[in-house]
PDB file of N, CA, C and O in Angstrom:
ATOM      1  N   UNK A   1       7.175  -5.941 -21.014  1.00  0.00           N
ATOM      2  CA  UNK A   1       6.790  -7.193 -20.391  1.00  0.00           C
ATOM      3  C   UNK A   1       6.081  -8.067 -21.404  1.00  0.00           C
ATOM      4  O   UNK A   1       5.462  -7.412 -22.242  1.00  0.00           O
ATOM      5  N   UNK A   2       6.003  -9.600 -21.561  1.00  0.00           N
ATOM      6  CA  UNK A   2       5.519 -10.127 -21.903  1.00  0.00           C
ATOM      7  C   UNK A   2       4.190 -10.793 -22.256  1.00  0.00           C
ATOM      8  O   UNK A   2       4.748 -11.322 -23.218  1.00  0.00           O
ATOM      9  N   UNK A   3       3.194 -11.154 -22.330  1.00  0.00           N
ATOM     10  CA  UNK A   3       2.271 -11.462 -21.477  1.00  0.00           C
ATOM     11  C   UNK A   3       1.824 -12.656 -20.501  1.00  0.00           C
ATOM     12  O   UNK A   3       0.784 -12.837 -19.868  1.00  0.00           O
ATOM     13  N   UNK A   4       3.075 -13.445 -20.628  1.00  0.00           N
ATOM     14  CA  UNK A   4       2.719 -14.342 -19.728  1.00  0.00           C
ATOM     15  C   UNK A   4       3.127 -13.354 -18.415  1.00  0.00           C
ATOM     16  O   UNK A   4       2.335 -13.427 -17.475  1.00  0.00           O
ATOM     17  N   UNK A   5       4.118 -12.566 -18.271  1.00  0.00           N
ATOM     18  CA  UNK A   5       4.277 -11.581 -17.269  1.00  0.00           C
ATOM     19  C   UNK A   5       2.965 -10.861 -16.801  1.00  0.00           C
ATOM     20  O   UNK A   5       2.509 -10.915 -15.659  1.00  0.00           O
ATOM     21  N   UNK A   6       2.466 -10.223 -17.790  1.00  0.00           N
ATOM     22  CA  UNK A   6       1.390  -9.633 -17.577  1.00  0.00           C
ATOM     23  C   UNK A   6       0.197 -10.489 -17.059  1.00  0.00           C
ATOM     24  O   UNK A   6      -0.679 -10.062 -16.307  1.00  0.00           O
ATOM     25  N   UNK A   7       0.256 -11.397 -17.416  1.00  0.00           N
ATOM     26  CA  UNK A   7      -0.786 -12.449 -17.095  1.00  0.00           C
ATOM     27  C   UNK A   7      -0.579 -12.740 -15.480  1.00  0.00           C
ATOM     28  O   UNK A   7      -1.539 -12.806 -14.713  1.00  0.00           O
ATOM     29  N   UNK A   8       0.509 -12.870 -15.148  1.00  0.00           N
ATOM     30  CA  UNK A   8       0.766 -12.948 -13.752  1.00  0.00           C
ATOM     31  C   UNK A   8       0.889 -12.161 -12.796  1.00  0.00           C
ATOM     32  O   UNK A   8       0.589 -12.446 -11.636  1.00  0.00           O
ATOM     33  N   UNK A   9       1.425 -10.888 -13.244  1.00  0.00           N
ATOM     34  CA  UNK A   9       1.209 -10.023 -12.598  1.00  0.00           C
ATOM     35  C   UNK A   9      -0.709  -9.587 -11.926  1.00  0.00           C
ATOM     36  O   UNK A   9      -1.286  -9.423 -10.851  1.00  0.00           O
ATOM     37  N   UNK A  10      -1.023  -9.574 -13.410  1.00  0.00           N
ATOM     38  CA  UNK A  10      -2.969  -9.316 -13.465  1.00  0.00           C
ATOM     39  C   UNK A  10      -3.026 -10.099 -12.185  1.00  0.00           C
ATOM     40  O   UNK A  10      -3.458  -9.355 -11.305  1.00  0.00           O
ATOM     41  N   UNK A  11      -2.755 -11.349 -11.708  1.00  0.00           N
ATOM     42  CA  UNK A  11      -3.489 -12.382 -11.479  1.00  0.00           C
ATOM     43  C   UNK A  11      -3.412 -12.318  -9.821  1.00  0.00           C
ATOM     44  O   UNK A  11      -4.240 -12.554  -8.940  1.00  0.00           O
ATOM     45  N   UNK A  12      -1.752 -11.803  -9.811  1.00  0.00           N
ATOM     46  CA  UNK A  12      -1.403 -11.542  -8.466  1.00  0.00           C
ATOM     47  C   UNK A  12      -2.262  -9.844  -7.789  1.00  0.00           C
ATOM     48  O   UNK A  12      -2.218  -9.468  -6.617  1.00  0.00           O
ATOM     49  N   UNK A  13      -2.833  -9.254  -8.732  1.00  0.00           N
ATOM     50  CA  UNK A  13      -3.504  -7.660  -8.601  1.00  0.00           C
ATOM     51  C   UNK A  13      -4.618  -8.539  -8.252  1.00  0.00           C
ATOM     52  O   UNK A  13      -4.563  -8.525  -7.023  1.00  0.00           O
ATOM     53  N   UNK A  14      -5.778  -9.438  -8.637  1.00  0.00           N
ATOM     54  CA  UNK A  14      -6.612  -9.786  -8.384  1.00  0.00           C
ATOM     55  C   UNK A  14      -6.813 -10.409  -7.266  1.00  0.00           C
ATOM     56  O   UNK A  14      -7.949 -10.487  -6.798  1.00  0.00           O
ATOM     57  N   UNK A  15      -5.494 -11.077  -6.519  1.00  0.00           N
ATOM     58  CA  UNK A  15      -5.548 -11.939  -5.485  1.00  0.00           C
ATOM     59  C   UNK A  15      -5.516 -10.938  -4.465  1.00  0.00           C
ATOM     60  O   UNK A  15      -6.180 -11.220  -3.469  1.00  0.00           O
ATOM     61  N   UNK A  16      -4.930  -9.865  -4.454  1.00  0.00           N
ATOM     62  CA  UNK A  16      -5.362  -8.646  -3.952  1.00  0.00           C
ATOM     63  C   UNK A  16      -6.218  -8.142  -2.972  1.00  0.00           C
ATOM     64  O   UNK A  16      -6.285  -7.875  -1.772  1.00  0.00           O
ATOM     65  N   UNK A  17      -7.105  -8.127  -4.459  1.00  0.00           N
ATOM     66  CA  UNK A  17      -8.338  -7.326  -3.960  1.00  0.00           C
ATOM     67  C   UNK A  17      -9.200  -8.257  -3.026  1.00  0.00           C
ATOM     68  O   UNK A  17     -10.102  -7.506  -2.655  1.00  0.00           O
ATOM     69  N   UNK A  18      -9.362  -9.215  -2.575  1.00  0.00           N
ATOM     70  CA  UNK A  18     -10.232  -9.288  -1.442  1.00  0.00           C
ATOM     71  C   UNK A  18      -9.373  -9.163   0.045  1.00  0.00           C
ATOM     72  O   UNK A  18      -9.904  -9.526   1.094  1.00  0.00           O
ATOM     73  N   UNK A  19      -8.448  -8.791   0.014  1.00  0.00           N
ATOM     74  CA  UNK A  19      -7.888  -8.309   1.049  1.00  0.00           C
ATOM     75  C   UNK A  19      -8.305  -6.903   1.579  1.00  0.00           C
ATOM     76  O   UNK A  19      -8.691  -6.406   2.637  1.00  0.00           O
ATOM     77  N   UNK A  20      -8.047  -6.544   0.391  1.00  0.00           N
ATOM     78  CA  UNK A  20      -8.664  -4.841   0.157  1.00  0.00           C
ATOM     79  C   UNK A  20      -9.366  -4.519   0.537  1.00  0.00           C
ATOM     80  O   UNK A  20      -9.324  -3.567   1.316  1.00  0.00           O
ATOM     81  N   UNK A  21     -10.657  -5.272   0.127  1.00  0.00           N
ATOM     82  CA  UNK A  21     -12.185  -5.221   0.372  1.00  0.00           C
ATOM     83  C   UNK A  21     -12.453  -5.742   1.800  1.00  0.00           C
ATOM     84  O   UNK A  21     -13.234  -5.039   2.441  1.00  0.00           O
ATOM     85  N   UNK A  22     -12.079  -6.575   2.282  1.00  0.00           N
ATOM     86  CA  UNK A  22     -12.396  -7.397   3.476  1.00  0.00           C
ATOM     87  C   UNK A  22     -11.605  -5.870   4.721  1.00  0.00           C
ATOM     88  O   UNK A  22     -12.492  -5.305   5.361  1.00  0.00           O
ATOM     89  N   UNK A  23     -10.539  -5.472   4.913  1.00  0.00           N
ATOM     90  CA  UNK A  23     -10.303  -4.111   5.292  1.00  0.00           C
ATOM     91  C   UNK A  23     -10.676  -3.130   5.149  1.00  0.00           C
ATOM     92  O   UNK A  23      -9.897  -2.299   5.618  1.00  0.00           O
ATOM     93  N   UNK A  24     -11.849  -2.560   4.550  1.00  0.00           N
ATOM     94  CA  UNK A  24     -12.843  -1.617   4.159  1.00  0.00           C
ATOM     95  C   UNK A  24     -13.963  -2.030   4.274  1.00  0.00           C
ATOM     96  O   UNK A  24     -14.815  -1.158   4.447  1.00  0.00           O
ATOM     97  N   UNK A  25     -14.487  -3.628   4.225  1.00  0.00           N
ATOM     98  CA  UNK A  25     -15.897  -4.045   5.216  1.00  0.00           C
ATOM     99  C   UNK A  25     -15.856  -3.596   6.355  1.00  0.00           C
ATOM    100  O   UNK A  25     -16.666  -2.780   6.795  1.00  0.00           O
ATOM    101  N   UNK A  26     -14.083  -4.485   7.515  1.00  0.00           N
ATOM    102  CA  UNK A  26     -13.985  -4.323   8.552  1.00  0.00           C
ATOM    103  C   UNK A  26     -13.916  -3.357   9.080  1.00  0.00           C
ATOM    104  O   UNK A  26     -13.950  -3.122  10.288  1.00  0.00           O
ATOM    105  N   UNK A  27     -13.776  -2.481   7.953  1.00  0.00           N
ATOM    106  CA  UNK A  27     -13.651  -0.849   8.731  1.00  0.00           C
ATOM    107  C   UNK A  27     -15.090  -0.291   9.002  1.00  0.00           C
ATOM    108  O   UNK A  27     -15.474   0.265  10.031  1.00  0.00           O
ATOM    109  N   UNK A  28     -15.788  -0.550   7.889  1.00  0.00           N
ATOM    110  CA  UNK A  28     -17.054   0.072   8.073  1.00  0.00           C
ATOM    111  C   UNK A  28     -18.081  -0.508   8.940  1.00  0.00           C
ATOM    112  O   UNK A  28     -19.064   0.105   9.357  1.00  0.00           O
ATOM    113  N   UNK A  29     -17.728  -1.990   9.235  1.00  0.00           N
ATOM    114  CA  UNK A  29     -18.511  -2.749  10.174  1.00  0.00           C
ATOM    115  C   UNK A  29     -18.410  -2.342  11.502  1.00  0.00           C
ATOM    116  O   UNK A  29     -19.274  -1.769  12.165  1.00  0.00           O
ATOM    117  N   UNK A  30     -17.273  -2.688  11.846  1.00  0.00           N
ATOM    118  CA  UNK A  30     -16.617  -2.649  13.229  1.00  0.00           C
ATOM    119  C   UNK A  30     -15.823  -1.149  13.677  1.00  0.00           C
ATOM    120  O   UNK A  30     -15.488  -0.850  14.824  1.00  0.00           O
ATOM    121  N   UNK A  31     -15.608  -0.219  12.298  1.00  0.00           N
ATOM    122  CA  UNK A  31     -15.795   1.063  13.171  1.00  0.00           C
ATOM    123  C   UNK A  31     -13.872   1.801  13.034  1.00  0.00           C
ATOM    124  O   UNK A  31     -13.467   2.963  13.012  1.00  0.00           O
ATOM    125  N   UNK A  32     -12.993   0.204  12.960  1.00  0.00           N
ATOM    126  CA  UNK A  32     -11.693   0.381  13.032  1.00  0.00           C
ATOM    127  C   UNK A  32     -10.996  -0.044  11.735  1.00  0.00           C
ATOM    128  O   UNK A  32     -11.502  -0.929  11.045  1.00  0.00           O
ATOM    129  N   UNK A  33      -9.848   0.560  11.377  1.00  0.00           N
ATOM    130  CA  UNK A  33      -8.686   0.122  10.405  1.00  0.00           C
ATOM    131  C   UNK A  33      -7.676  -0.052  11.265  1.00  0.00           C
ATOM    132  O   UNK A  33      -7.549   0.263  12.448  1.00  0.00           O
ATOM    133  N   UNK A  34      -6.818  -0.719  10.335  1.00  0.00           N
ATOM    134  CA  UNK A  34      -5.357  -1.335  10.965  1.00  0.00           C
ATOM    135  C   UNK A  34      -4.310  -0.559  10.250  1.00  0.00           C
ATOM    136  O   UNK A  34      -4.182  -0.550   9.026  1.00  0.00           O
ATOM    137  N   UNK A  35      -3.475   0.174  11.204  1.00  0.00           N
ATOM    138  CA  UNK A  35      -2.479   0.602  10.998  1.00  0.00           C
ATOM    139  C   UNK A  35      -0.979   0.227  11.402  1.00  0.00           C
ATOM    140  O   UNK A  35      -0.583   0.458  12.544  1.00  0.00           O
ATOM    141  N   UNK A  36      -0.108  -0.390  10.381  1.00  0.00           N
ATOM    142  CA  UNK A  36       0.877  -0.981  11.010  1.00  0.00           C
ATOM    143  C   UNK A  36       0.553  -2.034  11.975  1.00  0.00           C
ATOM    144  O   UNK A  36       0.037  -3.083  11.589  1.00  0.00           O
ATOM    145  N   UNK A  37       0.864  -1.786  13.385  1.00  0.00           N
ATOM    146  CA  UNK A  37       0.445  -2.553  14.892  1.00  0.00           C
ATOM    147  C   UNK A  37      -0.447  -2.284  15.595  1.00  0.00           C
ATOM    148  O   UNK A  37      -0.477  -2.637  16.774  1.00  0.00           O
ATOM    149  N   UNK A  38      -1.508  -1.497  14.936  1.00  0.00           N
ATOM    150  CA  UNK A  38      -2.544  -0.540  16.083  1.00  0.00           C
ATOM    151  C   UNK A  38      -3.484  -0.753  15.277  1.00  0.00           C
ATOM    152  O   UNK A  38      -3.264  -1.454  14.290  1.00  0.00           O
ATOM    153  N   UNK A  39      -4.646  -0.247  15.483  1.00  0.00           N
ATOM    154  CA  UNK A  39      -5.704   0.236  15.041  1.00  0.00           C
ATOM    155  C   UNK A  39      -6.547   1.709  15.524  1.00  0.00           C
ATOM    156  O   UNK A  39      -6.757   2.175  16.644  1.00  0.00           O
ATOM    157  N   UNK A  40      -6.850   2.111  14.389  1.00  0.00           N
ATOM    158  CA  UNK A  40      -7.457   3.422  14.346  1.00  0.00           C
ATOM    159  C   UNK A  40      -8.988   3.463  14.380  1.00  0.00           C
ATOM    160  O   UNK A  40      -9.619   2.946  13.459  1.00  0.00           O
ATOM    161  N   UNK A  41      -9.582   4.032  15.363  1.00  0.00           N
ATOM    162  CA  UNK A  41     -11.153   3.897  16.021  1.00  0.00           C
ATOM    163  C   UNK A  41     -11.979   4.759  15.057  1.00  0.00           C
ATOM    164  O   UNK A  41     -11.425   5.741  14.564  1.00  0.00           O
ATOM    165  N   UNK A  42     -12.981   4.543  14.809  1.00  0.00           N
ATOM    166  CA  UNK A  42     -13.968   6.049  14.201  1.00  0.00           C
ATOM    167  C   UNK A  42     -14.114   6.741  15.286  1.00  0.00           C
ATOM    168  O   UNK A  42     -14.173   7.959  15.121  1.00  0.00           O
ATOM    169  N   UNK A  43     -14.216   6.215  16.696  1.00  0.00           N
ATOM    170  CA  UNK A  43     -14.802   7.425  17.663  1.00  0.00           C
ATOM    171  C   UNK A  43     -13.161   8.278  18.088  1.00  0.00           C
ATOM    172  O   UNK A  43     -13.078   9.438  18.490  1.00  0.00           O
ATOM    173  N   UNK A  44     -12.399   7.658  17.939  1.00  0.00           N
ATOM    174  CA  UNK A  44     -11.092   8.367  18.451  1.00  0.00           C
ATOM    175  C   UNK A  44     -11.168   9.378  17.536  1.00  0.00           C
ATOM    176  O   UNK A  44     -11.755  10.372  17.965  1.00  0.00           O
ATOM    177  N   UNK A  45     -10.611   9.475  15.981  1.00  0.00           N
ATOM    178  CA  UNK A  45     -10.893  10.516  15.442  1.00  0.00           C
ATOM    179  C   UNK A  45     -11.644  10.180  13.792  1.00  0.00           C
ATOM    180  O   UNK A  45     -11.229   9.369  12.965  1.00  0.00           O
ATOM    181  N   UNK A  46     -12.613  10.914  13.697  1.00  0.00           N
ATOM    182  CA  UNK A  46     -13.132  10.559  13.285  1.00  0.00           C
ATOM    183  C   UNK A  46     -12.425  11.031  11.408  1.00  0.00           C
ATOM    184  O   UNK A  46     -12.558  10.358  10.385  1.00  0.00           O
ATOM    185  N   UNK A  47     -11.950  11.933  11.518  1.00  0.00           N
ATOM    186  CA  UNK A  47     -11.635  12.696  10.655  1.00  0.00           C
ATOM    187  C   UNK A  47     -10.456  11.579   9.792  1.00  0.00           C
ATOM    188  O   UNK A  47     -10.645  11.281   8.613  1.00  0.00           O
ATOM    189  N   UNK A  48      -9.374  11.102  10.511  1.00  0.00           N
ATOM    190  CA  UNK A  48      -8.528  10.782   9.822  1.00  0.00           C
ATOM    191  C   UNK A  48      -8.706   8.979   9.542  1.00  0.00           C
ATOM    192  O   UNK A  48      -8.048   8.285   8.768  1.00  0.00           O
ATOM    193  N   UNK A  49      -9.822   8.562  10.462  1.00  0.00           N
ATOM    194  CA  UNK A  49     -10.816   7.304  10.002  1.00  0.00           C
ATOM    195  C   UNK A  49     -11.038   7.073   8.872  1.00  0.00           C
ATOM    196  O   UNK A  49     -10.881   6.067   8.180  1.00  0.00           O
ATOM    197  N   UNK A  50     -11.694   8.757   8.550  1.00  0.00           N
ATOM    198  CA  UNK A  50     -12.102   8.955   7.298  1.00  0.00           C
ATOM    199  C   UNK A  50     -11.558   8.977   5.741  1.00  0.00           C
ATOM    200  O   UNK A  50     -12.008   8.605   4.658  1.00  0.00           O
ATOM    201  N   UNK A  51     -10.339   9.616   6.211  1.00  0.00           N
ATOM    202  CA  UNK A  51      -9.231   9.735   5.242  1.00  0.00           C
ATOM    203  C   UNK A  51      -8.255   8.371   5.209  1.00  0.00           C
ATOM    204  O   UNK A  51      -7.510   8.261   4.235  1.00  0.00           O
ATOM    205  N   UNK A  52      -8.235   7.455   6.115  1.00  0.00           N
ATOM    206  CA  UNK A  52      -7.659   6.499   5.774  1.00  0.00           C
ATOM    207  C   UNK A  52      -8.532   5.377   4.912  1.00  0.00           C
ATOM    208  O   UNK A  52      -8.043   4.615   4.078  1.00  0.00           O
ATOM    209  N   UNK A  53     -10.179   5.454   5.366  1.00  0.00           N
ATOM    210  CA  UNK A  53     -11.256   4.895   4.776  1.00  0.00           C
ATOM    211  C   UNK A  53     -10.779   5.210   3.035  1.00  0.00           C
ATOM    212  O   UNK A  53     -10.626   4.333   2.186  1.00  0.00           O
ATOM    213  N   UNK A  54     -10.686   6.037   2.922  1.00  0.00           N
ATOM    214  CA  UNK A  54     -11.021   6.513   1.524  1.00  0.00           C
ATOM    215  C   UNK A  54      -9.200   6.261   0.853  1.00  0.00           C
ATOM    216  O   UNK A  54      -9.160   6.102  -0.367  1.00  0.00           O
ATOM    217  N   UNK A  55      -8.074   6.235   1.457  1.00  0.00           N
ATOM    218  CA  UNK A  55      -6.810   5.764   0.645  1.00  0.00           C
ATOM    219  C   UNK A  55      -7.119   4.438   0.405  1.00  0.00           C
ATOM    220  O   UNK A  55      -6.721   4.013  -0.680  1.00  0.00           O
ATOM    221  N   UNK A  56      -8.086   3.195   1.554  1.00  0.00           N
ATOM    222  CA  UNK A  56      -8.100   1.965   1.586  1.00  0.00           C
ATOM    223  C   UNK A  56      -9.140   2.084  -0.098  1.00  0.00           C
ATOM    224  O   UNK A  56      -8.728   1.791  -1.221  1.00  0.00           O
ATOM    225  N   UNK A  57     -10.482   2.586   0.269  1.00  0.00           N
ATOM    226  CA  UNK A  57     -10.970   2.588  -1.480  1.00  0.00           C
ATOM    227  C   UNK A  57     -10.043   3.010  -2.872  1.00  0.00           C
ATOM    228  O   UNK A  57     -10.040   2.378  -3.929  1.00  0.00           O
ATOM    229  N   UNK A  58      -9.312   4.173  -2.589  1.00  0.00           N
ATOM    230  CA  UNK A  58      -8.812   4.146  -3.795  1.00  0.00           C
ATOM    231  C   UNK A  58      -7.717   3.450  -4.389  1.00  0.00           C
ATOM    232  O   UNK A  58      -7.460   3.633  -5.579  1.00  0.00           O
ATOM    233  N   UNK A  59      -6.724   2.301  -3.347  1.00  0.00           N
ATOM    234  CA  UNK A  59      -6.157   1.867  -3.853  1.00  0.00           C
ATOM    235  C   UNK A  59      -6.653   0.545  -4.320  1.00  0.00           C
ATOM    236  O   UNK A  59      -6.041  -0.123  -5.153  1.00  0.00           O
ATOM    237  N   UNK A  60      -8.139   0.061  -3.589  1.00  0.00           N
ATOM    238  CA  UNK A  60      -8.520  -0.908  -4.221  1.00  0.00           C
ATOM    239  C   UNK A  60      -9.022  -0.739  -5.704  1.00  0.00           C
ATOM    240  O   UNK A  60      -8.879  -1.626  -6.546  1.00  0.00           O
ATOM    241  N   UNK A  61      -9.661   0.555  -5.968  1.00  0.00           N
ATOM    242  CA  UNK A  61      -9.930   0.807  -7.607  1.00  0.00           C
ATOM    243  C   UNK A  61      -8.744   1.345  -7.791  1.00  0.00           C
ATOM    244  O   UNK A  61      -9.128   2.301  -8.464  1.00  0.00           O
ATOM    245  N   UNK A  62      -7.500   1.497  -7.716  1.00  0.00           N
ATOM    246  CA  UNK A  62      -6.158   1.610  -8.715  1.00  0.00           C
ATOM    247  C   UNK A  62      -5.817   0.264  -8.773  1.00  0.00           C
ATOM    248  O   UNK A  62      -5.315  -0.146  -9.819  1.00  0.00           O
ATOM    249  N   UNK A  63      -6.037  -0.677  -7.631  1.00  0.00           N
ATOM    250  CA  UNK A  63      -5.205  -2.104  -8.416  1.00  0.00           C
ATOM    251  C   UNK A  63      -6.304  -2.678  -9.206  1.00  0.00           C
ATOM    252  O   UNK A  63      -6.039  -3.211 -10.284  1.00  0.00           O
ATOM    253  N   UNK A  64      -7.494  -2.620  -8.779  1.00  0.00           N
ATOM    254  CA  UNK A  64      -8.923  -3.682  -9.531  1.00  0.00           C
ATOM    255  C   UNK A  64      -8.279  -3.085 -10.966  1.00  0.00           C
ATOM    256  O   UNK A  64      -7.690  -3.895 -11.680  1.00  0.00           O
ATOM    257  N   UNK A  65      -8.408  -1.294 -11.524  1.00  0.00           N
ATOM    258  CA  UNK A  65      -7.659  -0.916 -12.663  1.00  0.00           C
ATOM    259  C   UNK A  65      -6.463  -1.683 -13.023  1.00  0.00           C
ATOM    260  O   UNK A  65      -6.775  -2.487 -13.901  1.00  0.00           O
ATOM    261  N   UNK A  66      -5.401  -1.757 -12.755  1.00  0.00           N
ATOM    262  CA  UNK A  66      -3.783  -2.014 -13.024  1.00  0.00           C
ATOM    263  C   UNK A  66      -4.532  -4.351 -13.574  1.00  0.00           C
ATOM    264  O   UNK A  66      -4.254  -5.125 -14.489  1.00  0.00           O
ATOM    265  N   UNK A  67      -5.138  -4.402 -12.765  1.00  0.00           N
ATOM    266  CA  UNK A  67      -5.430  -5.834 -13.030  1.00  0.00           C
ATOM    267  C   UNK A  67      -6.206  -5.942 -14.073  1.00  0.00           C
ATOM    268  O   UNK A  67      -5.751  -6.733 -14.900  1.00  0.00           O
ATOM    269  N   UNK A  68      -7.079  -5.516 -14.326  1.00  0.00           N
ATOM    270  CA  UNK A  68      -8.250  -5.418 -15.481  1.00  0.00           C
ATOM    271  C   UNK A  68      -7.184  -4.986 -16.664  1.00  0.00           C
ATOM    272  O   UNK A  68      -6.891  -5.782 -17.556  1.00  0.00           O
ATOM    273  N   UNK A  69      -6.666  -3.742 -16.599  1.00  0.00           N
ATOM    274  CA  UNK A  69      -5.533  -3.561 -17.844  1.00  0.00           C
ATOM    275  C   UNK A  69      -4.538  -4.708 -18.065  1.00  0.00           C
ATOM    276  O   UNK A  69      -4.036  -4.994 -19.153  1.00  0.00           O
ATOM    277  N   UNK A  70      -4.317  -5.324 -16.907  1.00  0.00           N
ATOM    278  CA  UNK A  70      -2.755  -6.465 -17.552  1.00  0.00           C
ATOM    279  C   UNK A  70      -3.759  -7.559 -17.673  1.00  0.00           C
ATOM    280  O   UNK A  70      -3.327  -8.174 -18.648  1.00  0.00           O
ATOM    281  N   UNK A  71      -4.680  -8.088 -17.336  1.00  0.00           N
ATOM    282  CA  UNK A  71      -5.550  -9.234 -17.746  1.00  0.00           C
ATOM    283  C   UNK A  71      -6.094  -8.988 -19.042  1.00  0.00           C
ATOM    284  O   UNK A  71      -5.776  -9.837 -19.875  1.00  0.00           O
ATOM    285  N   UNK A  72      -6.771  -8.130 -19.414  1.00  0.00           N
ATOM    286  CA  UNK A  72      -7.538  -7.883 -20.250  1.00  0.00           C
ATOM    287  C   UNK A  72      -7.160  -7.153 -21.336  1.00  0.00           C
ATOM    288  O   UNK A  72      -7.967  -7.024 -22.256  1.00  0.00           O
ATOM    289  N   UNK A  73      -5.843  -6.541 -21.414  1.00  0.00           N
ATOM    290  CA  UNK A  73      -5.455  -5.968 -22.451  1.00  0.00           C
ATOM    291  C   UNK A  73      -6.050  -4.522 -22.935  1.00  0.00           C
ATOM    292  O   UNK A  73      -6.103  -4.082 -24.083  1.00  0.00           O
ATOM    293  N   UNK A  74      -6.478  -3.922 -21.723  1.00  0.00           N
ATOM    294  CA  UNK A  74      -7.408  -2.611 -22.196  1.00  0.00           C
ATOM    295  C   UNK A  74      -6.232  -1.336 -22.759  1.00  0.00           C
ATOM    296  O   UNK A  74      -6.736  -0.550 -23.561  1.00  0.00           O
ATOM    297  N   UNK A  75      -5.080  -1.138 -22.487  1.00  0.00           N
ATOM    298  CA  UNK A  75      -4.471  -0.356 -23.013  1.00  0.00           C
ATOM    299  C   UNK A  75      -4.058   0.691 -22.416  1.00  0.00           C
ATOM    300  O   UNK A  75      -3.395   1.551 -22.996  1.00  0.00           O
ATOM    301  N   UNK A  76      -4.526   0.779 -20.698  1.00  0.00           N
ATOM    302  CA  UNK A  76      -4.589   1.524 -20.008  1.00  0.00           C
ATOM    303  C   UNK A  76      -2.662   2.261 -20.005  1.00  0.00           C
ATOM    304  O   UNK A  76      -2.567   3.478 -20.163  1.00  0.00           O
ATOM    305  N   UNK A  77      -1.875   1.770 -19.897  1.00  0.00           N
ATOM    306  CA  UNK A  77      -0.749   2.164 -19.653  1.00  0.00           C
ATOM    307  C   UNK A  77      -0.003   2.400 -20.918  1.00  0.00           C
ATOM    308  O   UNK A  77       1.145   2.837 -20.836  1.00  0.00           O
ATOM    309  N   UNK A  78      -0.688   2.087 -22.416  1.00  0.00           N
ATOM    310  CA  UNK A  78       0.291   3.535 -23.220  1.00  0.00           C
ATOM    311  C   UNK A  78      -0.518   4.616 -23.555  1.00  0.00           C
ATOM    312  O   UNK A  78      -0.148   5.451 -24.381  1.00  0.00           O
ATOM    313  N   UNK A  79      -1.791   4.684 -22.879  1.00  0.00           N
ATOM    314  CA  UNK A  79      -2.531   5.940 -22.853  1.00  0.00           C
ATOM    315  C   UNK A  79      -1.461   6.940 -21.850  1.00  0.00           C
ATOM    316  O   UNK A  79      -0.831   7.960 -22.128  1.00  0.00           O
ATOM    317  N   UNK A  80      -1.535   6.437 -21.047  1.00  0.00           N
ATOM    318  CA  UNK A  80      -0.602   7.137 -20.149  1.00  0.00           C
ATOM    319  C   UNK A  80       0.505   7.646 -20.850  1.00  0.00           C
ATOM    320  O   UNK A  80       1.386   8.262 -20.251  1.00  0.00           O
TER     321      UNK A  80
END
């Protein structure tokens, strides 16, 4: 890729993340995540609340990563 590619790509990873974040406030505020057409309660089960809580964090630190590397040039992907 290029870097004006990369540059856009970064840019579209960044526009991202407050989606991300704003669905992991709402979860922790109000108790629920959104799944597909539904939403998933903490009191219904609490367990898989939990585990969806925590895919919603880690994909926000894999893209905040993937964006910081194509913006910034850190090198992350020929370490790999």
């Amino acid at each position: 890729m290029t870097r004006s590619e990369d540059l856009f790509v970064g840019m579209i990873a960044v526009a991202l993340l407050p989606m991300i974040a704003w669905r992991i406030g709402r979860g922790l505020k109000e108790g629920r995540l959104p799944i597909y057409r539904t939403y998933l309660s903490r009191s219904e089960n609490a367990s898989k609340f939990g585990f969806l809580l925590a895919v919603h964090v880690a994909s926000f630190l894999i893209v905040a990563a993937i964006a910081a590397d194509l913006l910034f040039q850190l090198g992350f992907r020929q370490a790999l």
